[in-house]
C-alpha positions as CSV (number, residue, x, y, z in Angstrom):
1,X,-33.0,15.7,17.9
2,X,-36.6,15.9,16.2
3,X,-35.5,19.0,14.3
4,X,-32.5,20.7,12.9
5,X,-29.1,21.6,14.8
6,X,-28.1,25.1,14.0
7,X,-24.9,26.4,15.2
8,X,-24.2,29.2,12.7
9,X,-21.4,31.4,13.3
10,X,-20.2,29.5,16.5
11,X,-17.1,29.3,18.0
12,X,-15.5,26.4,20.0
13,X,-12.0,26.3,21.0
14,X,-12.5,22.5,21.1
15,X,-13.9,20.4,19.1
16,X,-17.7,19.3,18.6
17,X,-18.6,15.7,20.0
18,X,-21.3,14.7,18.0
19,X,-20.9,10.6,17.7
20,X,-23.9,8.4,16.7
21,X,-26.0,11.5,16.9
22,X,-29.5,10.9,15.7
23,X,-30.6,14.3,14.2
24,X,-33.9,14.1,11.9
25,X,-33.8,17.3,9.8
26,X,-29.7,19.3,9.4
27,X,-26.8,20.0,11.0
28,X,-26.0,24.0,10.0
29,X,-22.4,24.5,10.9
30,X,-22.1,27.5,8.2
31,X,-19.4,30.2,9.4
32,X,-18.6,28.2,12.4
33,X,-15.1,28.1,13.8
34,X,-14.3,25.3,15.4
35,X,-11.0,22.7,16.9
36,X,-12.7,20.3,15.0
37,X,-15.7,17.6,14.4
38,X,-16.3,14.3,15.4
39,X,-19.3,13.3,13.5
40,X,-18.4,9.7,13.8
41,X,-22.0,7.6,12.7
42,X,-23.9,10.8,12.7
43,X,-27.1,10.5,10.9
44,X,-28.9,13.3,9.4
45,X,-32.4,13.3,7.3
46,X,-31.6,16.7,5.7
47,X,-28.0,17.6,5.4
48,X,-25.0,18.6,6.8
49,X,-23.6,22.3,6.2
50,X,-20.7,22.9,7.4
51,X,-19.7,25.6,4.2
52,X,-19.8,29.8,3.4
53,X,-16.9,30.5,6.0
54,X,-16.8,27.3,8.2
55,X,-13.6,26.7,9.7
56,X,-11.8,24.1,11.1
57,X,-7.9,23.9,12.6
58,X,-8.3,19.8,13.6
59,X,-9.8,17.0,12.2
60,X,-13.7,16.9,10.4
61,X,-14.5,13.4,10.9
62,X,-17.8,11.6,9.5
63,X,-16.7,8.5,9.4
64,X,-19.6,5.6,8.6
65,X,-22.0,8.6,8.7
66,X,-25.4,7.9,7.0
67,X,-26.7,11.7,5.7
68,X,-29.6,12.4,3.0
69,X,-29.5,15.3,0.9
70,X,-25.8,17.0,1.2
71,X,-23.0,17.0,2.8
72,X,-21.2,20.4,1.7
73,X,-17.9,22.1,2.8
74,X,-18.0,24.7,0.1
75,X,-16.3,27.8,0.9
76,X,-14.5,26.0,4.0
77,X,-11.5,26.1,5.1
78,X,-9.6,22.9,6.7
79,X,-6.6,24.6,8.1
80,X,-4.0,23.8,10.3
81,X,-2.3,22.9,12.2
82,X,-4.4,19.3,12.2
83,X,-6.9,19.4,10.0
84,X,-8.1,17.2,7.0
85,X,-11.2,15.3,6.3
86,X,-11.6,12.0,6.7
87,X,-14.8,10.3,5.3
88,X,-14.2,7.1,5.1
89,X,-17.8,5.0,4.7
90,X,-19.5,8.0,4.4
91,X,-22.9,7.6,2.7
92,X,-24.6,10.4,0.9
93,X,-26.3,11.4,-2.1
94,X,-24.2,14.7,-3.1
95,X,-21.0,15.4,-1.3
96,X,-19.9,19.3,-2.0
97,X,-15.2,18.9,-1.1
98,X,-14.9,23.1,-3.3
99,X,-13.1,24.4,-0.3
100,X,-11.8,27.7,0.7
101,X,-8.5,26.5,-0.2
102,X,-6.3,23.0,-0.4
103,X,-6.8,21.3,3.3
104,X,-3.9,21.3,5.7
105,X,-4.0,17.6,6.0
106,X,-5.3,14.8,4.7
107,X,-8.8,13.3,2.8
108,X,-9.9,10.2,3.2
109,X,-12.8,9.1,1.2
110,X,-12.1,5.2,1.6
111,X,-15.0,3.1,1.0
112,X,-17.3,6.0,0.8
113,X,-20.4,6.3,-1.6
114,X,-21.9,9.1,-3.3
115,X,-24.3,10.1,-6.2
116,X,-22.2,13.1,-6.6
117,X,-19.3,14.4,-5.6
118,X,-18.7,18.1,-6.3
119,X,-14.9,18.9,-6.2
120,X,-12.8,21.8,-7.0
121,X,-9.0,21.1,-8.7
122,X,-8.0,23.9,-6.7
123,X,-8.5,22.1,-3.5
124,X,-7.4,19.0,-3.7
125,X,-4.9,17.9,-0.8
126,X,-1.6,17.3,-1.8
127,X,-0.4,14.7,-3.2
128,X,-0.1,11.4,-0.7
129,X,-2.2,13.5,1.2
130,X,-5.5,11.6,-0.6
131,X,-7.2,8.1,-0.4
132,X,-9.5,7.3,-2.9
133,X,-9.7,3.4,-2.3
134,X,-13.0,1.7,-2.8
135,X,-14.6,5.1,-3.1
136,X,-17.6,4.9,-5.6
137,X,-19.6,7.6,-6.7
138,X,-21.9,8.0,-9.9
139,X,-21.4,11.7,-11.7
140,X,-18.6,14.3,-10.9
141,X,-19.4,18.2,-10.8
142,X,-17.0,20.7,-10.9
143,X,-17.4,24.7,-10.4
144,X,-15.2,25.2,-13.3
145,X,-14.2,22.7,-16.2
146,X,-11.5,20.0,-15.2
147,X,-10.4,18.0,-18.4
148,X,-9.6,14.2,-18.2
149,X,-5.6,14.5,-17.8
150,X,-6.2,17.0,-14.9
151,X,-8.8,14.5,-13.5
152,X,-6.1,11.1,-13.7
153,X,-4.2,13.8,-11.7
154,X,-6.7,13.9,-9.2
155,X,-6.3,9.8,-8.6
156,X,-2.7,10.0,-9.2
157,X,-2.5,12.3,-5.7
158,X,-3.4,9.0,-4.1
159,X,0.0,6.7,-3.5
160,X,-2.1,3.6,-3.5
161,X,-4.7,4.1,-6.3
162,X,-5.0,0.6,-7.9
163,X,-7.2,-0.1,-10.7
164,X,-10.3,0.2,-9.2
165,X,-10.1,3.8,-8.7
166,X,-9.5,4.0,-12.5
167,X,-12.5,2.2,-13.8
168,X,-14.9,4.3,-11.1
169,X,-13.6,7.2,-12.9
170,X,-13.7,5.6,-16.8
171,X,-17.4,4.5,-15.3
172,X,-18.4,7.5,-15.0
173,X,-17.2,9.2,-18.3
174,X,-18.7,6.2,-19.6
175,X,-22.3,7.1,-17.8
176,X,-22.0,11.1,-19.0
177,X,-21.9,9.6,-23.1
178,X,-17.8,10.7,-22.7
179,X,-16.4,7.2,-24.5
180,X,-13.4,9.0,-25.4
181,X,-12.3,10.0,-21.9
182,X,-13.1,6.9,-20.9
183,X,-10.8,5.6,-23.5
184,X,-8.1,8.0,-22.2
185,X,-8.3,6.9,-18.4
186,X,-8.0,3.2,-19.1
187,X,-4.7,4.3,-21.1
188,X,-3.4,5.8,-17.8
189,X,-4.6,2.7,-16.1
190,X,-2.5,0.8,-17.4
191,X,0.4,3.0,-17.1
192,X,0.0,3.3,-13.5
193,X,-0.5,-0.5,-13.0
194,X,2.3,-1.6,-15.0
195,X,5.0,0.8,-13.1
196,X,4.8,-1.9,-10.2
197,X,5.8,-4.8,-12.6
198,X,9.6,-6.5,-12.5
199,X,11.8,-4.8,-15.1
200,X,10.9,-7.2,-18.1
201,X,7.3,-6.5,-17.7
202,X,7.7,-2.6,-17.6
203,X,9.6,-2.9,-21.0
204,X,7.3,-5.1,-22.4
205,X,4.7,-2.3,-20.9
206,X,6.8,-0.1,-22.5
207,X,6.5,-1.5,-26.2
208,X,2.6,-1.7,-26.0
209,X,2.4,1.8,-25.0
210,X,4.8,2.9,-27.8
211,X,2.9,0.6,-30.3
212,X,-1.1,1.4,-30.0
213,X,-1.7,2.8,-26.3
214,X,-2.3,-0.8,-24.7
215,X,-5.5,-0.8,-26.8
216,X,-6.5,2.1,-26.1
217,X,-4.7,3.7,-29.0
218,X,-5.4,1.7,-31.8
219,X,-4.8,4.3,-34.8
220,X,-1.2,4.7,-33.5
221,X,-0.7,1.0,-34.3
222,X,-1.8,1.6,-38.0
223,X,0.5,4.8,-38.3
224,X,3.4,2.3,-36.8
225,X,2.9,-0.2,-39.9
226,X,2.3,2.7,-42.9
227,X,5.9,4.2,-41.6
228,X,7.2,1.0,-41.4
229,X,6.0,0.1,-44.6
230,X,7.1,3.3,-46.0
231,X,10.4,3.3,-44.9
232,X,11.0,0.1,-46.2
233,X,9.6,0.2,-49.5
234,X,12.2,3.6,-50.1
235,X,14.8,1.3,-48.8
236,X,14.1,-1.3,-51.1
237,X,13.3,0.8,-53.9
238,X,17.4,1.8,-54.0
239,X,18.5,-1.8,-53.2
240,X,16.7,-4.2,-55.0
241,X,17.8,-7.7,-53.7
242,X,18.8,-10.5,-55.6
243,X,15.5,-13.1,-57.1
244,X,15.5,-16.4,-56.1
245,X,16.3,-19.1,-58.4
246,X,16.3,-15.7,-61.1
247,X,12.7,-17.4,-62.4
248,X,11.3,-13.5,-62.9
249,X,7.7,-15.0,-62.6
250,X,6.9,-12.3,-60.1
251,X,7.4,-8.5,-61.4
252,X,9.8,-6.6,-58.4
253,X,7.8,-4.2,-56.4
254,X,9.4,-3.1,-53.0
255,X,6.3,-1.8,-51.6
256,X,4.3,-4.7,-51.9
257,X,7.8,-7.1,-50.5
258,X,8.2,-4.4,-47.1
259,X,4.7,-5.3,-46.8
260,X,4.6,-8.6,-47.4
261,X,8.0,-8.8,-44.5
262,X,6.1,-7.5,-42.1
263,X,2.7,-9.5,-42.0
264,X,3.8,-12.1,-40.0
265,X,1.3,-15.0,-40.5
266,X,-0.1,-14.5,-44.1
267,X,2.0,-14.4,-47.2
268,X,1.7,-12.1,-50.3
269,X,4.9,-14.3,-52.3
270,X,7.5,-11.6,-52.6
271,X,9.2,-12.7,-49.2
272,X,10.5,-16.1,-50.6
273,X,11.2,-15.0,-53.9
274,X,13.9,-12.5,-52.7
275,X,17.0,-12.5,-51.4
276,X,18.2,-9.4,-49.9
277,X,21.7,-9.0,-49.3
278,X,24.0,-7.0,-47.0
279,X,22.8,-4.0,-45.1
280,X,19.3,-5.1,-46.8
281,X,19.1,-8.3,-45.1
282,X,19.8,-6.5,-41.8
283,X,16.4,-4.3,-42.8
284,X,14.3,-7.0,-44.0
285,X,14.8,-8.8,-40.4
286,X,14.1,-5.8,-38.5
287,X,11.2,-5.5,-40.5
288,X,10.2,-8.9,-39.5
289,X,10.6,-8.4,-36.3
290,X,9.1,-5.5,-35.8
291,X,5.9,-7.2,-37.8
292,X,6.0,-9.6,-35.3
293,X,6.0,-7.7,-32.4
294,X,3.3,-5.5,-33.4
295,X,0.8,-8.2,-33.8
296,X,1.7,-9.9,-30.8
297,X,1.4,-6.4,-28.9
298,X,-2.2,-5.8,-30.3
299,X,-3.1,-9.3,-29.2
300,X,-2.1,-8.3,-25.7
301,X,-3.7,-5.6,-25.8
302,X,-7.1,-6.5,-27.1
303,X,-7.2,-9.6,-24.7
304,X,-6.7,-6.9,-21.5
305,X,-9.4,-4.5,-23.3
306,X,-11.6,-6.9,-23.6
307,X,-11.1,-8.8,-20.4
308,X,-11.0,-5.0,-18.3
309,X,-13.4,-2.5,-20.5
């Protein structure tokens, strides 16, 4: 076609056969109701409008479609008893998925690439019903505001979401100026990666999280060494251990010995020059320990930060 297709308000009881169609302007589907699409390799030089009413009861399918401009289904409806979008390979500059409502079936945007993708929270498919892999896209638009932990929602609704789909989305927080929710996706990253691990490794997953957020949290791994410190320095304070040797060169202080027990490498003196005893030898090793496995958890962590973000 040399111009535009316009098939406003039409009704087919089948469903459109429209594969490898060369059409040099738009495709205007709006308020059409129809047993489907096959727009399989379609190319369009203006758009495809298939929104404000447009309804389909089988399957929309664009698949490898090259379109400039838009592709919108705003205001559509994807209904039953077949219906979902599948746009796998799609290429397009801004891709309009605010529906009507949530789509009977399934959407597939595997390997697809957009400059934007305008989305509505209230019509996304259900979960397992989504498949985000490889899909890339540069800015997301939204009708109405959809915070971050709503948005890892969004990728969650895909069983198979690896990594990748993660960083697309921390990339593009990252691209609007938003570090923080960028921040805050990597952290659920790592969450969702680690569930897969064997049992030792979601444990060990496990601690890091607790610790400082894989990285990602690195205040909470301060506030874990001030209440450790604190707790130990009132524990000490009411059980003094015995000196070493009773030399009394070094003036007791517990806060500066709970501190000194839980910097694992470096020494401030007071850990050889006491000896705790009882249930304060049972605190001072936990202490150590715990030193230990903070630091080693922040190592961890700041190798995969700076080897992923």
């Amino acid at each position: 076609m040399s111009g535009s297709v316009h098939a406003r308000g039409l009704v087919a009881s089948g469903a459109l056969y429209l594969r490898d169609a060369q059409i040099a302007y738009a495709l205007n589907l709006n308020g059409a109701d129809v047993g489907g699409l096959d727009g399989t390799g379609i190319a369009c030089g203006r758009g495809l409008y298939a929104d404000w009413g447009f309804r389909s009861t089988g399957q929309v399918l664009l698949r490898a479609a090259a379109i400039e401009g838009v592709v919108t289904f705003h205001d559509s409806v994807i209904g039953g008893p077949s219906g979902a979008l599948l746009l796998s390979r799609l290429r397009v500059p801004r891709l309009r998925l605010d529906l009507r409502e949530p789509p009977a079936g399934a959407v597939v945007l595997q390997d697809a690439a957009v400059d934007v993708l305008v989305d509505s929270a209230a019509t996304w498919p259900a979960p397992g019903r989504l498949n985000l892999e490889g899909f890339t896209y540069k800015r997301l638009e939204t009708a109405g505001p959809v915070d971050v932990r709503t948005r890892v929602g969004w990728l969650t609704r895909d069983p198979n979401a690896g990594a990748g789909s993660f960083e697309q989305l921390a990339t593009s927080y990252e691209s609007a100026g938003d570090e923080r929710s960028a921040r805050l996706v990597r952290h659920a990253r790592e969450r969702h990666v680690r569930r897969l691990d064997r049992l030792s490794g979601r444990v060990w997953g496990l601690v890091q999280d607790l610790l400082f957020g894989y990285g990602y949290a690195p205040r909470r791994a301060l506030v874990w060494l001030l209440s450790l410190a604190a707790a130990g320095s009132l524990w000490f304070a009411y059980h003094e251990p015995r000196a070493v040797g009773g030399s009394g060169q070094r003036a007791w202080d517990p806060v500066l010995y709970s501190v000194d027990l839980l910097i694992p490498v470096a020494s401030l003196g007071y850990r050889g020059s006491w000896d705790p005893q009882g249930a304060g030898k049972a605190v001072a090793v936990f202490l150590v320990v715990s030193g230990w496995t903070l630091a080693t958890a922040v190592l961890a962590g700041a190798r995969r930060v700076i080897g992923r973000g």
